[in-house]
C-alpha positions in Angstrom: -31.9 59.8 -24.3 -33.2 63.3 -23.4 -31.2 66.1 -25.7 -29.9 63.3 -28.4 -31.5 65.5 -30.8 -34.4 62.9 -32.0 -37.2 66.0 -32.7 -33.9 68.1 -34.9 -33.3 64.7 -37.0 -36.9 63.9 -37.6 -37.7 67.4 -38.6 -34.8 67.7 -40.9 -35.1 64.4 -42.7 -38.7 65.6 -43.3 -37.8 68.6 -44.7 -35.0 66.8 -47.3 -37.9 64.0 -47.8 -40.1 66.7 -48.9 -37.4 68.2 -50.9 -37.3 65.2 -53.2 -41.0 64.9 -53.3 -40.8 62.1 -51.2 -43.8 62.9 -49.7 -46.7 65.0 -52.2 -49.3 64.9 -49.6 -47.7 66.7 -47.0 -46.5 66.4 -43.7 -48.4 66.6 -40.3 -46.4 67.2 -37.2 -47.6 66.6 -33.5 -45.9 67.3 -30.5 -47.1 64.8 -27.8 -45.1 65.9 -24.9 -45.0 62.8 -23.2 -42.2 63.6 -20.6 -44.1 66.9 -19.7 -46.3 66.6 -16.4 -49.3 66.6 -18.6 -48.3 64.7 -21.8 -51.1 64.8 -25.2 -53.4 61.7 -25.1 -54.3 60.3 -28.4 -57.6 61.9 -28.0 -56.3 65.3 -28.3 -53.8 64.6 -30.6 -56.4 63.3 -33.0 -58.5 67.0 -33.0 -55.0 68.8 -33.8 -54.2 66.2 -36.7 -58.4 67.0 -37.5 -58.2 70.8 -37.8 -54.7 70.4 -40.0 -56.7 68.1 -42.8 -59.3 70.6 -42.5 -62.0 69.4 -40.5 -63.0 71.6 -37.4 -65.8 73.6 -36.7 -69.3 72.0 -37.0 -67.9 69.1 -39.4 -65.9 67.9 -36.5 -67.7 64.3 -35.1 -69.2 64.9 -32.2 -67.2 61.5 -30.6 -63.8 60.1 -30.3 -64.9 57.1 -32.0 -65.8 59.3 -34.8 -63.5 61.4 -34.9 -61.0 58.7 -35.4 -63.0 57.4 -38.3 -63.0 60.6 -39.6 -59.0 60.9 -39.4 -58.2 57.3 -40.9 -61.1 58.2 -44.0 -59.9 61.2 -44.5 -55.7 59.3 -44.6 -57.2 56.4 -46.9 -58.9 59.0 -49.6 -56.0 60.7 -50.0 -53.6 59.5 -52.9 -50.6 61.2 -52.5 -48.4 59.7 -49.5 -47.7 61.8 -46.6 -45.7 61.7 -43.8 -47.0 61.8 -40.6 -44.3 62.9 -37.2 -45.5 61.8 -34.0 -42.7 63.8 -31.4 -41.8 63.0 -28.2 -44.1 60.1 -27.2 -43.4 58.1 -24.2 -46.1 55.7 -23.9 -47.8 53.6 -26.9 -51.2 54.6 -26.1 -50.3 58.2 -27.2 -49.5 56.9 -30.7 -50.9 53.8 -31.7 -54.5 55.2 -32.2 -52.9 58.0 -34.3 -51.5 55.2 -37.2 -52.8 55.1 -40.4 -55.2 52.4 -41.5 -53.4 52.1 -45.2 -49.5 51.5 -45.7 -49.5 54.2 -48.6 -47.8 56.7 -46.2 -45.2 57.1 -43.5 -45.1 57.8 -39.5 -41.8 59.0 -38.2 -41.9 58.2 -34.0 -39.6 60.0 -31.5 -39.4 58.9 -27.8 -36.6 58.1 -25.1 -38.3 54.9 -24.6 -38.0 51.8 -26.6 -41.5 50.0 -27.7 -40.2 46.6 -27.4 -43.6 44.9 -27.4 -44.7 46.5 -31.1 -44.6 44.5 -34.1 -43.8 46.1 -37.6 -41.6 48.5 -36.1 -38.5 49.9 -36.9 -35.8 51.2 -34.2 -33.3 53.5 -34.6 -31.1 54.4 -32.0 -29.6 57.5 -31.6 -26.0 57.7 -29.9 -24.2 61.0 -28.8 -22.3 62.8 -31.6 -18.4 61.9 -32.6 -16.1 64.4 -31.8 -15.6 65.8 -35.3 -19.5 66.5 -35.3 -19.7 67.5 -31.8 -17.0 70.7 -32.9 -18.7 71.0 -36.1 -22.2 71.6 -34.6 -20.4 74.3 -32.4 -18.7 76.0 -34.7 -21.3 76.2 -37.5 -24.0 77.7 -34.6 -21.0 80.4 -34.4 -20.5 80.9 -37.8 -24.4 81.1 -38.5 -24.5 84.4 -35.8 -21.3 86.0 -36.7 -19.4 84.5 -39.8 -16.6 86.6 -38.9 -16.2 84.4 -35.5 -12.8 82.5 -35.8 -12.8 81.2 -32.3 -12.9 77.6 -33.4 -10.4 77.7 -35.2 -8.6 80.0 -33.4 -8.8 77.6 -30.4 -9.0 73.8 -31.6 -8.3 72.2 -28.5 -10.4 74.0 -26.3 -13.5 73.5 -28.4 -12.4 69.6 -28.5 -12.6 69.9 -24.8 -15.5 72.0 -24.3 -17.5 69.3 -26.7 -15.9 66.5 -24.4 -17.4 68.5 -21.3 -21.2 68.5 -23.0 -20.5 64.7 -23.7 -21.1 65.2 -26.9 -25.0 65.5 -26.3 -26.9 68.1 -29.0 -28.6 69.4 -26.3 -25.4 70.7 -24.2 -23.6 71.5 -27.5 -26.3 73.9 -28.2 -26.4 75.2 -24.6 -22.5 75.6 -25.3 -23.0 77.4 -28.5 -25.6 80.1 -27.2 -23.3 81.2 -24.3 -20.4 81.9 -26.8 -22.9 83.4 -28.8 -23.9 85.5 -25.6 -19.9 85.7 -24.6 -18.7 86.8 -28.1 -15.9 89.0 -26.2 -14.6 85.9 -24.7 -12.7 83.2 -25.6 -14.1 79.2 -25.7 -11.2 78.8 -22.9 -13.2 81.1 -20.4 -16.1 78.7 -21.3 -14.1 75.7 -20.4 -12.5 76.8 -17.5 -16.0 78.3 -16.0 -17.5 74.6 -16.4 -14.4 73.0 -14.9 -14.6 75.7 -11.4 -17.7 75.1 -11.4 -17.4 70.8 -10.7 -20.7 70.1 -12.8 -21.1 70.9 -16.0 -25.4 70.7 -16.0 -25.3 73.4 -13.2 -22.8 75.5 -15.4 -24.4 75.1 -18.4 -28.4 75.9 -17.3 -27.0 78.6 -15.4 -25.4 80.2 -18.3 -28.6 80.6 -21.1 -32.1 81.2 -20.9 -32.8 80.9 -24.5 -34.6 78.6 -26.8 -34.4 76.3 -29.5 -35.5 76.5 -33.0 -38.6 74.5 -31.4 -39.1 77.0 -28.6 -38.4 74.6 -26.2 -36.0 76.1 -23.4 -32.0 75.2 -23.7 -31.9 73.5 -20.3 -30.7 69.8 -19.3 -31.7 69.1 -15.8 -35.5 69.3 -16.3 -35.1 66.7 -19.5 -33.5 64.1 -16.7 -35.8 65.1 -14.5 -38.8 64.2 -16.6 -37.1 61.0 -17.4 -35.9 59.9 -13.7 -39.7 61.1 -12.4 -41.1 58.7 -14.7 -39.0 55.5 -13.3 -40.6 53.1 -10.8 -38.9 53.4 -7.3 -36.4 50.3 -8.2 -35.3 51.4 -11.3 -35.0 54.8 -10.3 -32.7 53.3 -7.4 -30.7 51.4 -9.4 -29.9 54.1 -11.9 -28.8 56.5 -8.9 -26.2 53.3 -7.2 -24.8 53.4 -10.8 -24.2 56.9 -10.8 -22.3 56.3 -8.2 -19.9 53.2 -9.7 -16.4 53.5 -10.2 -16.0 53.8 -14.0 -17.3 55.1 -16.4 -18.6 51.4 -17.7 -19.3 48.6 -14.9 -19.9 45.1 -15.5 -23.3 43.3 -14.8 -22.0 41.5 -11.6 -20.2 44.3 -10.2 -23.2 46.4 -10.9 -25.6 43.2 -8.8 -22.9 43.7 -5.9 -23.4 47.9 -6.1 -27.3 47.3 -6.1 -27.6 44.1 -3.6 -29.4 42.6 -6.0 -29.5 38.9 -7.3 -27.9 38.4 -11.1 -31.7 38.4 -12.5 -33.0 40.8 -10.6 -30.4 43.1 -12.1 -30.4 42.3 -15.5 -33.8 43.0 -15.8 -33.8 46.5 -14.0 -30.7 47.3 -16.4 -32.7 46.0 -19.4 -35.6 48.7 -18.0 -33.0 51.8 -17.5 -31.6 50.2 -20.7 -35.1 50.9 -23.0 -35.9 54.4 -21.4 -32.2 55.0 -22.9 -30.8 56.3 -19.5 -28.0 53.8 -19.5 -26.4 52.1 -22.6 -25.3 48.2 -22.7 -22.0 48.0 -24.5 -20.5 44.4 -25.8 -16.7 44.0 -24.8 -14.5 42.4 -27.3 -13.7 38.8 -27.4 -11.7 38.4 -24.6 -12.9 35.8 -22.4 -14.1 36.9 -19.2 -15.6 39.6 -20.6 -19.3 40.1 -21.4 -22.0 43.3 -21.1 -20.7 46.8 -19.7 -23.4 49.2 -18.6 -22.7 52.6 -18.9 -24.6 56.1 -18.1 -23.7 59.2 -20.1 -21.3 62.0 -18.0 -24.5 64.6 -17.5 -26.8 61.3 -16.3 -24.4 60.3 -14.1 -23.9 63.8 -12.9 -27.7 63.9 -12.3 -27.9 61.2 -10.7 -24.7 61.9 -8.2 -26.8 65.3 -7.8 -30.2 63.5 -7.0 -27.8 61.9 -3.8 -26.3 64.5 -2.5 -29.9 66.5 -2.2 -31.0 63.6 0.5 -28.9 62.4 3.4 -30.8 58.8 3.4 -29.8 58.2 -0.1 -26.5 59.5 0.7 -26.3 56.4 3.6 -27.9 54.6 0.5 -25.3 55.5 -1.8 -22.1 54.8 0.9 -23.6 51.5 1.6 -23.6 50.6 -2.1 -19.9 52.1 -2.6 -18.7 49.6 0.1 -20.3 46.6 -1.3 -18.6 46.8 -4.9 -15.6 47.6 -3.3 -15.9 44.0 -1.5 -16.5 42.4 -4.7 -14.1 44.1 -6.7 -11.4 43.7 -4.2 -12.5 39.8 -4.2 -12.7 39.4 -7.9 -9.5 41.2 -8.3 -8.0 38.6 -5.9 -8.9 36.2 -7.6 -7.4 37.4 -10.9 -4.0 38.4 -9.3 -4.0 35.1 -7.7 -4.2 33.8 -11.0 -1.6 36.2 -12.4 1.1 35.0 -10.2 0.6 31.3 -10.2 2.9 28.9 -10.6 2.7 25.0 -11.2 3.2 22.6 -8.3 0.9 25.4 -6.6 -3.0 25.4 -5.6 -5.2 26.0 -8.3 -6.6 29.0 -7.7 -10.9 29.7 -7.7 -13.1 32.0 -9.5 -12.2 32.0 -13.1 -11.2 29.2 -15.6 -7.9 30.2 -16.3 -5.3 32.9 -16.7 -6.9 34.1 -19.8 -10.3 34.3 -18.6 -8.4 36.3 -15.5 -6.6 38.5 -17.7 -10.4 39.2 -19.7 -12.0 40.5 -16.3 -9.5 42.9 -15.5 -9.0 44.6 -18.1 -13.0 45.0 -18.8 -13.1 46.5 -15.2 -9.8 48.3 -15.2 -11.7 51.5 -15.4 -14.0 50.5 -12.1 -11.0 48.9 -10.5 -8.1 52.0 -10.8 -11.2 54.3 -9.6 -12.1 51.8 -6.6 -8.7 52.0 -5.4 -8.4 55.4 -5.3 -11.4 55.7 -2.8 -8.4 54.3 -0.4 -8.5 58.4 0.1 -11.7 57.7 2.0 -11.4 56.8 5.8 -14.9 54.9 5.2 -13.3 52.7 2.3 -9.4 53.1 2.6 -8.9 49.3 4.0 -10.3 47.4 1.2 -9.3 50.0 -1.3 -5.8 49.6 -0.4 -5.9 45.6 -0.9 -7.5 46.6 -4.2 -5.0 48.3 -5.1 -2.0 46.1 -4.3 -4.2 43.0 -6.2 -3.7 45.3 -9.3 -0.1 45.8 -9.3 0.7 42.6 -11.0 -1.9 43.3 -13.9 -1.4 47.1 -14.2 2.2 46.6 -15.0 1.6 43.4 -17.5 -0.4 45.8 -19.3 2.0 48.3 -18.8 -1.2 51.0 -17.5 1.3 52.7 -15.6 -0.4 56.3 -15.2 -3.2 53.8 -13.6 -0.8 52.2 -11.3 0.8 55.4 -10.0 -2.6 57.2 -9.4 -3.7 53.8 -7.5 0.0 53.6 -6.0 -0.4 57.9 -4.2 -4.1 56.6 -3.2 -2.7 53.6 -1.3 0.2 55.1 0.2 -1.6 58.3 1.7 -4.4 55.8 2.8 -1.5 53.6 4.7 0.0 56.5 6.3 -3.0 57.5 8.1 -3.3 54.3 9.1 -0.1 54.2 11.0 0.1 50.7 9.6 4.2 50.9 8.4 5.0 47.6 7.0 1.5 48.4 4.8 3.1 51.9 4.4 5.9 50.1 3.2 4.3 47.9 1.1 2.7 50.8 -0.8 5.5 52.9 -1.1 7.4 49.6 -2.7 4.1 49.4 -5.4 4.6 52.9 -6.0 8.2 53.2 -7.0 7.6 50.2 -9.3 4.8 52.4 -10.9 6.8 55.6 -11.2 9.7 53.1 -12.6 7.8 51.6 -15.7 6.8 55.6 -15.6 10.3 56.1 -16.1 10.3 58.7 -12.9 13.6 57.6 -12.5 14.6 59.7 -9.3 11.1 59.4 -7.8 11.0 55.9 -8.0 14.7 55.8 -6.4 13.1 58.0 -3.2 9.9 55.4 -3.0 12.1 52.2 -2.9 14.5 53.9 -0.6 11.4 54.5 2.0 10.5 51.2 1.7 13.5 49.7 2.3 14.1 52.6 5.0 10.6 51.4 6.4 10.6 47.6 6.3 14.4 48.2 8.0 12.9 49.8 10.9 10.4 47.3 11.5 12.7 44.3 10.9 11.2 42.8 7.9 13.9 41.3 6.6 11.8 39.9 3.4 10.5 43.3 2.6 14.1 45.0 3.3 14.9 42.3 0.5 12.5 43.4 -1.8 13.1 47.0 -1.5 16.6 46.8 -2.2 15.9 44.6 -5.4 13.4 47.3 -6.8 15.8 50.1 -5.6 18.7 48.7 -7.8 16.9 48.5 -10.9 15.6 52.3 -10.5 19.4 53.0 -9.5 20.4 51.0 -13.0 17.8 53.4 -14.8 19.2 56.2 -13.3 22.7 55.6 -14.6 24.4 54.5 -11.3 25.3 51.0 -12.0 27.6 50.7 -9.4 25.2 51.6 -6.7 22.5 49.2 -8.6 25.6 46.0 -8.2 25.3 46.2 -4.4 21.9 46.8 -4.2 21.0 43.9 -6.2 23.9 41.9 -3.9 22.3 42.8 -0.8 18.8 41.7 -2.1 20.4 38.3 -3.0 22.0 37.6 0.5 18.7 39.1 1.9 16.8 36.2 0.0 19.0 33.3 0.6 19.1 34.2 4.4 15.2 33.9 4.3 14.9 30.9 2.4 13.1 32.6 -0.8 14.6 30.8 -3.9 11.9 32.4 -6.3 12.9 36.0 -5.0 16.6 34.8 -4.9 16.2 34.4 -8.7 14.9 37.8 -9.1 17.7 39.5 -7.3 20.1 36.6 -9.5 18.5 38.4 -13.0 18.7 42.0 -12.1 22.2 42.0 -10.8 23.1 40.2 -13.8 21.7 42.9 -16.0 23.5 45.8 -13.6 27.0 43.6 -14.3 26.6 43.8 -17.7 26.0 47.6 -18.3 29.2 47.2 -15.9 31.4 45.8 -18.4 31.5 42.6 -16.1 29.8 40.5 -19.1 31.6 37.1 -18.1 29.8 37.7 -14.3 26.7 38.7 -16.1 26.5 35.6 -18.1 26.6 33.7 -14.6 24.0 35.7 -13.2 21.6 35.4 -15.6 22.4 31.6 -15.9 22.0 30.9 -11.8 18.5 32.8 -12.5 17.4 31.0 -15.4 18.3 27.4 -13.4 16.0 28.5 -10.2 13.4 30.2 -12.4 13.3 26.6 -14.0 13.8 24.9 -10.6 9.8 26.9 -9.2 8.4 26.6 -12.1 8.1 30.5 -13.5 8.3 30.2 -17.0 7.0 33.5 -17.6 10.3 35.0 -15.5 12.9 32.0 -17.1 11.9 33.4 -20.6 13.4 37.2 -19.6 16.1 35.1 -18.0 17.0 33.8 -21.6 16.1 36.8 -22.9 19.1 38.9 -21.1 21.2 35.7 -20.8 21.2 36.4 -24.9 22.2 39.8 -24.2 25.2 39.0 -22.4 25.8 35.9 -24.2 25.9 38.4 -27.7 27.9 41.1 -25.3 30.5 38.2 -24.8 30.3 37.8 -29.0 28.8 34.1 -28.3 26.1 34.5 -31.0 25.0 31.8 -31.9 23.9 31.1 -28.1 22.7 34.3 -28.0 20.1 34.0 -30.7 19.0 30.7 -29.5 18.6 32.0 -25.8 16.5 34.7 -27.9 14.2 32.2 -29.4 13.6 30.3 -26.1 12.2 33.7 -24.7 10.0 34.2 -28.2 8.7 31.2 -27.5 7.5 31.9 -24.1 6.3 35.4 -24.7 4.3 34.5 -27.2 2.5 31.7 -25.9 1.6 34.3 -22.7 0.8 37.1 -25.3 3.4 39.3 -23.8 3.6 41.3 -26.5 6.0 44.3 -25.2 8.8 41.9 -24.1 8.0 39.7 -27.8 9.0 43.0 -29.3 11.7 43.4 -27.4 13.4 39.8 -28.5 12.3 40.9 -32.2 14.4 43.6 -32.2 17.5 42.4 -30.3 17.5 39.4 -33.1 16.8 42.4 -35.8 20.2 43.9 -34.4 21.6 40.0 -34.6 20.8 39.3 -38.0 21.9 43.3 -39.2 25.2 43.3 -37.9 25.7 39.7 -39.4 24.9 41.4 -42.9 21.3 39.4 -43.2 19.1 42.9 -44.3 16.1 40.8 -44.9 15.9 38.5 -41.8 16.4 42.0 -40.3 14.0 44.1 -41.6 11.1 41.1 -41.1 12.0 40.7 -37.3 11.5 44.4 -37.1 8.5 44.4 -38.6 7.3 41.8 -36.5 8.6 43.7 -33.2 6.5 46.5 -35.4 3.5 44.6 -34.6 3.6 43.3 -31.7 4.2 46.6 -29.9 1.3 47.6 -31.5 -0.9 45.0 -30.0 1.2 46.0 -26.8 -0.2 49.9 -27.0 3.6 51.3 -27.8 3.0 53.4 -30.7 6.7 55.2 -29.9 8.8 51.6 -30.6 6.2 50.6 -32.8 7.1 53.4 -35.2 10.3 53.0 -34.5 10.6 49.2 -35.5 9.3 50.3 -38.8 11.8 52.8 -39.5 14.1 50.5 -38.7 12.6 47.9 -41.0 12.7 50.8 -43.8 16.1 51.6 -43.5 16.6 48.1 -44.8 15.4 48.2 -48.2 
């Protein structure tokens, strides 16, 4: 793209070519200019390369014809190779008449578009620097005006995050550099914070320099989109402003059809277009099924394009239109996933994907898009949809255990419902938000969400809902040490179930109050409890739920000193989790049979189930446990 740094890499692998005596004959260099309004034609280029080998004047051809002659003679008579540098070309016919009629030497191309068509040529994209190099770049332009400059290293995180605000583009790095440069009073955190006021950090950036490269090409970045976006025909330059406007920072090739209004084909090809002219990037998810190409734009192109929008109120109508469409499809999609999520044999089959694998696959390659669609429930225009969005991602978000995504979706949908004066959604959102801040561990927060709810659903006589906010509202009581409080909250959810008729529910309310009873003391109660949700977990056919029925049914079983039971409740749950790649909850059951097999004076059985719940709280994102699993499994050497 635009400011990747193509003309600074071509010039200084020249110069170490030439070093090595790579090259003997020399190097020509000619800047076509092919995103300027009035790029070099071959035809001029071809005088300029001319006068360099020495021909101008009256031995210059009178024709173009000639003259070309002339140039490719001149390039076969010459024995030693040289390297020619063709800069900044963005159409074929600028170059291809410029190539030398021998293979003795070398032509180095630059361009922000990809010459798919050519034979015999070799590509070499250019991504955006890695952080290390993004800071590096920074602080050697610093060191290389002032060596006595220790800002870098006086403030490391602020030049990480002043890198992270140029995207880690060469072009704004260097934009960065010569305002610090300009600043050298300040601190980089003035820097940072001036780009962060200012809500776009092009508009900060090419406000803050008027200087040049080592080129003498100005340190700007809007005009380098601009050239690239004026170049676009009218559908490509469409779709590349509707995906400036995606939620995400990567979207999907059929949410991205949805955001255009486009057919699959019709979209892959226009992608493929914005995809050669390097203004947005296709990026290959893993293996998870379900998942296939992401499309993503760099920060400052998405920033351009969200500024090309706002400049126009019809593409602003455009752009609102768009907005509401993806938010129909993700709130579909997601639906379809969730439903997938929570299903249970005996039960429809639900549509849309293959399985619950290919389910789980989607959702997490469009978690980013999804968590940001929700939270346009802060939109009057979108806050319907958003807030179904939202509550279809509550079951994934805490699978995954993405809990700072579920209580930023959880705020958007709970404002959004208030507005609405809709109280049994209000309540609804308030429940999905205390079980966010709860896996958050926002203990006393999530106590005051569950208590609304239930305050809520009371009001409005939803007895079902008053069920399920008690339930939620005695494990947060639990966490928060009041255990008592937690027994006859859980008791009340019970009788609340059983009134209504839910046996699935009942079981839940059957497996928390059986955890609450045993940090009680009451471990004969508890073993009961976790037994009578175990049997109707069994009886609806949630394996998933039976296997954490086990699980604590081992607990108390081990609290009661019935070991043997308790490990083999333990390896009934394994069993389970594993099969559903539950990882968090498999290293759970590691580590309560690591504590099993310790305090029965089996060191090595111990130390291998820890290193197993090492691993698979890895694979479940929990560095913390993870290291801690390990020590653990040290300690038994």
């Amino acid at each position: 793209m635009g400011g990747i740094g193509k003309t600074a890499l071509a010039v200084e692998t020249a110069h170490q070519a030439c070093s090595q005596d790579w090259f003997p004959g020399g190097t020509l260099f000619v800047d076509l200019r092919g995103y300027d309004d009035d790029p070099v034609t071959a035809d001029q280029a071809v005088l300029a390369l001319l006068d360099a080998l020495g021909v101008r004047g009256p031995d210059l051809p009178p024709s173009a014809a000639r003259q070309y002659d002339a140039y490719r003679q001149l390039l076969a008579e010459r024995q030693h190779r040289m390297l020619l540098i063709l800069d900044n070309a963005s159409d074929p016919a600028q170059f291809l008449p410029l190539l030398p009629g021998t293979d003795r030497h070398r032509v180095l191309i630059t361009s922000r578009d990809r010459p798919d068509s050519l034979s015999g040529v070799r590509l070499i994209d250019l991504e955006t620097l890695p952080p290390d190099d993004s800071a590096a770049l920074i602080t050697r332009a610093l060191h290389d005006a002032d060596d006595r400059d220790e800002r870098p290293t006086r403030e490391p995180d602020d030049l990480r995050e002043l890198t992270s605000l140029c995207g880690h583009l060469p072009l704004a790095l260097q934009i960065a550099a010569a305002m610090l440069r300009r600043r050298r009073h300040r601190d980089i955190a003035s820097l940072v914070d001036e780009i962060k006021q200012a809500g776009d950090a092009m508009a900060a950036l090419d406000h803050g320099t008027r200087g040049t490269d080592q080129y003498g090409r100005s340190l700007v970045l809007r005009p380098v989109l601009e050239t690239s976006y004026r170049r676009l025909l009218p559908d490509q330059a469409r779709l590349l402003r509707l995906l400036a406007l995606a939620p995400g920072t990567e979207t999907g090739t059929d949410a991205v059809a949805a955001l255009a209004g486009l057919g699959m084909e019709a979209t892959v090809s226009l992608l493929e277009d914005l995809a050669a002219r390097c203004l947005v990037t296709p990026v290959w998810a893993d293996e998870r099924p379900g998942n296939g190409v992401q499309w993503r734009l760099h920060d400052l192109v998405r920033a351009f394009g969200v500024g090309v929008v706002a400049g126009d109120a019809e593409l602003v109508e455009e752009g609102e239109a768009a907005r509401e469409r993806v938010l129909d499809f993700y709130h579909g999609w997601a639906a379809a996933a969730d439903d997938w999520l929570r299903w249970l044999p005996g039960r429809p089959v639900p549509g849309r994907f293959g399985g619950r694998v290919e389910a789980l696959g989607w959702l997490d390659g469009e978690r980013a898009g999804l968590v940001a669609a929700a939270g346009w429930a802060e939109r009057e225009r979108f806050a319907s949809t958003a807030m179904w969005v939202a509550a279809r991602l509550s079951f994934y978000l805490s699978w995954r255990r993405y809990f700072d995504d579920w209580v930023a979706v959880g705020r958007a949908a709970r404002q959004a419902a208030n507005r609405s004066g809709d109280r049994t959604a209000e309540a609804n959102a308030w429940n999905d938000l205390g079980l966010a801040l709860w896996g958050a561990r926002r203990v006393a927060e999530a106590i005051e969400a569950h208590t609304r709810a239930r305050d809520l659903h009371l009001a409005a006589g939803h007895r079902l809902g008053e069920a399920i906010a008690w339930n939620n509202l005695g494990n947060a009581l639990r966490g928060a040490g009041r255990v008592a409080e937690a027994i006859e909250a859980h008791t009340r959810a019970r009788d609340l179930y059983q009134d209504v008729g839910d046996r699935h529910r009942e079981a839940n309310a059957w497996h928390n109050l059986g955890n609450a009873l045993r940090e009680a003391g009451r471990v004969a109660e508890a073993i009961e409890a976790q037994t009578r949700a175990r049997d109707l977990y069994q009886d609806v056919g949630d394996r998933h739920r039976e296997a954490s029925a086990w699980h604590n049914l081992g607990n108390a079983l081990r609290g009661a000193g019935r070991v043997a039971e308790a490990v083999d409740g333990y390896g009934k749950a394994l069993a389970v989790y594993r099969e559903f790649e539950d990882w968090y909850r498999t290293g759970q059951v590691l580590h309560n049979l690591a504590v099993v097999h310790r305090s029965a004076g089996r060191p090595a059985e111990a130390r291998a189930c820890w290193l197993q719940a090492a691993d698979a709280y890895t694979r479940a994102g929990e560095t913390a446990q993870a290291d801690h699993a390990r020590t653990r499994a040290e300690e038994q050497e």
